[in-house]
C-alpha positions as CSV (number, residue, x, y, z in Angstrom):
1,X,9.5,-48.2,-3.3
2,X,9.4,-45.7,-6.2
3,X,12.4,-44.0,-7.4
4,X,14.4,-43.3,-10.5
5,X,16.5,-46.6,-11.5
6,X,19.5,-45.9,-14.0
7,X,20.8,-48.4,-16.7
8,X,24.7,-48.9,-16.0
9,X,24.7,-49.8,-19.7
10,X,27.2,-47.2,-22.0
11,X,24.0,-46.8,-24.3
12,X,22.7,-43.6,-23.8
13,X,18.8,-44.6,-22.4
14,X,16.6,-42.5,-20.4
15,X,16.2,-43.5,-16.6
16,X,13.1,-45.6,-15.9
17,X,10.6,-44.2,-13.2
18,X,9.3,-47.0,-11.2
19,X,5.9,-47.5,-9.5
20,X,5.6,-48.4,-6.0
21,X,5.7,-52.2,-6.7
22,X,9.2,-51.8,-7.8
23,X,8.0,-52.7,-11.5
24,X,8.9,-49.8,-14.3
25,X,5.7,-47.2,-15.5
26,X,6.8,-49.1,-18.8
27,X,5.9,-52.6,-17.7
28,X,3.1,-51.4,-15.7
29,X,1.5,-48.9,-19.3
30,X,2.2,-52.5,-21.3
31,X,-0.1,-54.6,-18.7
32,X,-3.0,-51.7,-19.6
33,X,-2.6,-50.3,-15.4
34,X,-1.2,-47.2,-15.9
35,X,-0.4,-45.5,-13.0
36,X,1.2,-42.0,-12.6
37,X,4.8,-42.1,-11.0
38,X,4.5,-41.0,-7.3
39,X,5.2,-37.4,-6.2
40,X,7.0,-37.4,-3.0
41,X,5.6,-34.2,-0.7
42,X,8.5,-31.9,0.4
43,X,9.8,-32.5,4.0
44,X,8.4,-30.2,6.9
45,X,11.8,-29.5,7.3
46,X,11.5,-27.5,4.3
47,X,8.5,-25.6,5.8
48,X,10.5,-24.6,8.8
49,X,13.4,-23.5,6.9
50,X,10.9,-21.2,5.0
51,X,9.4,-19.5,8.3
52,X,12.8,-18.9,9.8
53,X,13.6,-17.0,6.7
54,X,10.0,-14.6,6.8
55,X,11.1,-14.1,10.7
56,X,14.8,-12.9,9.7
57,X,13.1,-11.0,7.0
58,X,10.5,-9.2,9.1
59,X,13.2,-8.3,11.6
60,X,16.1,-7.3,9.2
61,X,13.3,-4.7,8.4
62,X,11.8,-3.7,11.2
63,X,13.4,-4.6,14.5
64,X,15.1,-0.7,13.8
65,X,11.8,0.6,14.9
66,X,12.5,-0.5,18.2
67,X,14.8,2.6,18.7
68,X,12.1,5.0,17.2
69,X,10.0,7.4,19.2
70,X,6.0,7.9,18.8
71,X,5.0,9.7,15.9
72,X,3.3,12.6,15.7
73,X,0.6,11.1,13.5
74,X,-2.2,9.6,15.6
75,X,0.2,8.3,18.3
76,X,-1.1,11.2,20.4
77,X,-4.4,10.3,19.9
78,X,-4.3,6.4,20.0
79,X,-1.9,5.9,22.7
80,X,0.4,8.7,24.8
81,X,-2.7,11.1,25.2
82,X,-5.5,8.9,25.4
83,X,-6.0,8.6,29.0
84,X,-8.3,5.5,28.4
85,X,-5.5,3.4,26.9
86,X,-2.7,5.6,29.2
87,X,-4.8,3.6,32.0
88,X,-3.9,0.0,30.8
89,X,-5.7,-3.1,30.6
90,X,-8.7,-2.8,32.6
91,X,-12.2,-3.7,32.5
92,X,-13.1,-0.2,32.5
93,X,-11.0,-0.4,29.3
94,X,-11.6,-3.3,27.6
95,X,-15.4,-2.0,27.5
96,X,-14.3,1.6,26.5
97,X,-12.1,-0.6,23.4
98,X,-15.6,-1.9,22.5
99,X,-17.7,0.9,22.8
100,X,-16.1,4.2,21.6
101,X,-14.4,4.5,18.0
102,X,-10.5,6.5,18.2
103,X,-9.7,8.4,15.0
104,X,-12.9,8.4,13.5
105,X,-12.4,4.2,13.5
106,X,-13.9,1.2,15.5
107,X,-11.1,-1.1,16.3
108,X,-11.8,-2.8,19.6
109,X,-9.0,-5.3,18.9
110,X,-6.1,-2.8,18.3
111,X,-7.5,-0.8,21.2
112,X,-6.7,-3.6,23.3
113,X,-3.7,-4.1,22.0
114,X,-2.4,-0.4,22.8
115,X,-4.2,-1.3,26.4
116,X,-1.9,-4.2,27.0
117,X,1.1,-2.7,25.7
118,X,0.3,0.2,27.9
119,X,0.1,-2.1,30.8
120,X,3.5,-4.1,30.3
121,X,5.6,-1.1,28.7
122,X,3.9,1.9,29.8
123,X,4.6,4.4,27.6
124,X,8.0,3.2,26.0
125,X,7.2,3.4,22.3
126,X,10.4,0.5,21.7
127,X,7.6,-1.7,23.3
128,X,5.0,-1.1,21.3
129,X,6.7,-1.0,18.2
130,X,7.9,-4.6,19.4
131,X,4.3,-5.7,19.7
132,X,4.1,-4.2,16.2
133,X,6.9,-6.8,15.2
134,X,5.7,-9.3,16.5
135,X,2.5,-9.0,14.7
136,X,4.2,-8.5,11.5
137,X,6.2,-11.7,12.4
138,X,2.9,-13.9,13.2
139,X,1.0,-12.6,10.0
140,X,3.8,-13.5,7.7
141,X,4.7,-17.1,8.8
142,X,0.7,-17.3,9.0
143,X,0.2,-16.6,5.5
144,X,2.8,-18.3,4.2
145,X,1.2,-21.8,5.9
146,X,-2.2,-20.8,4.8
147,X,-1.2,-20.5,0.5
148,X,1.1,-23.4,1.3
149,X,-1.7,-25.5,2.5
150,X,-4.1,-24.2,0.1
151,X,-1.8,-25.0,-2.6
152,X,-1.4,-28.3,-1.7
């Protein structure tokens, strides 16, 4: 078992760092098989703590916009009155999604995404903001695991 193994003597030493044989990286760099002392991985614990935090962070911020109305933006065009995502999810839809561009862009995916939110909220914007949320929510604790991982 590695660790860190203190001398109880009143001389002021520095701690030894033992390998996983229980010998010290001393002993071990004498014998000529120098090993590096083992670094112990952070817990998953650790990891979850971290993606509870980005999910109170996301909706400290932006759970208000559940109380907020459509904007006057593109909401009209993308959503409200579009009667092709007014409709719902349909397969009338999902082809129209794939197949026809909204505000001079392509984006079949949030198409269908307005579709959906159109079928379960109708045209309550706190629901579609909440998609919007959740969203928000996903991507965050997403790209925190993928810079974690690829950090190693």
């Amino acid at each position: 078992m590695s660790g860190i193994k203190f001398n109880r003597s009143r001389s002021r030493q520095l701690p030894r760092i033992t390998g996983s044989a229980g010998r010290s990286a001393r002993s071990s760099t004498q014998s000529g098989n120098a090993s590096p002392p083992e670094v112990q991985p952070h817990s998953r614990w650790l990891t979850v703590v971290v993606c509870l935090f980005l999910a109170a962070a996301v909706w400290a911020v932006f759970s208000q916009t559940l109380h907020y109305d459509f904007v006057n933006y593109d909401d009209n065009e993308n959503v409200y009155a579009n009667p092709n995502i007014v409709s719902g999810l349909t397969w009338r839809g999902i082809g129209w999604a794939f197949t026809h561009t909204q505000v001079a862009r392509w984006a079949p995916v949030a198409t269908i995404s307005r579709l959906v939110d159109c079928t379960v909220f109708g045209l309550w914007p706190g629901g579609h903001h909440l998609t919007s949320v959740l969203f928000h929510t996903a991507a965050s604790i997403v790209l925190f695991l993928a810079l974690e991982q690829g950090s190693g």
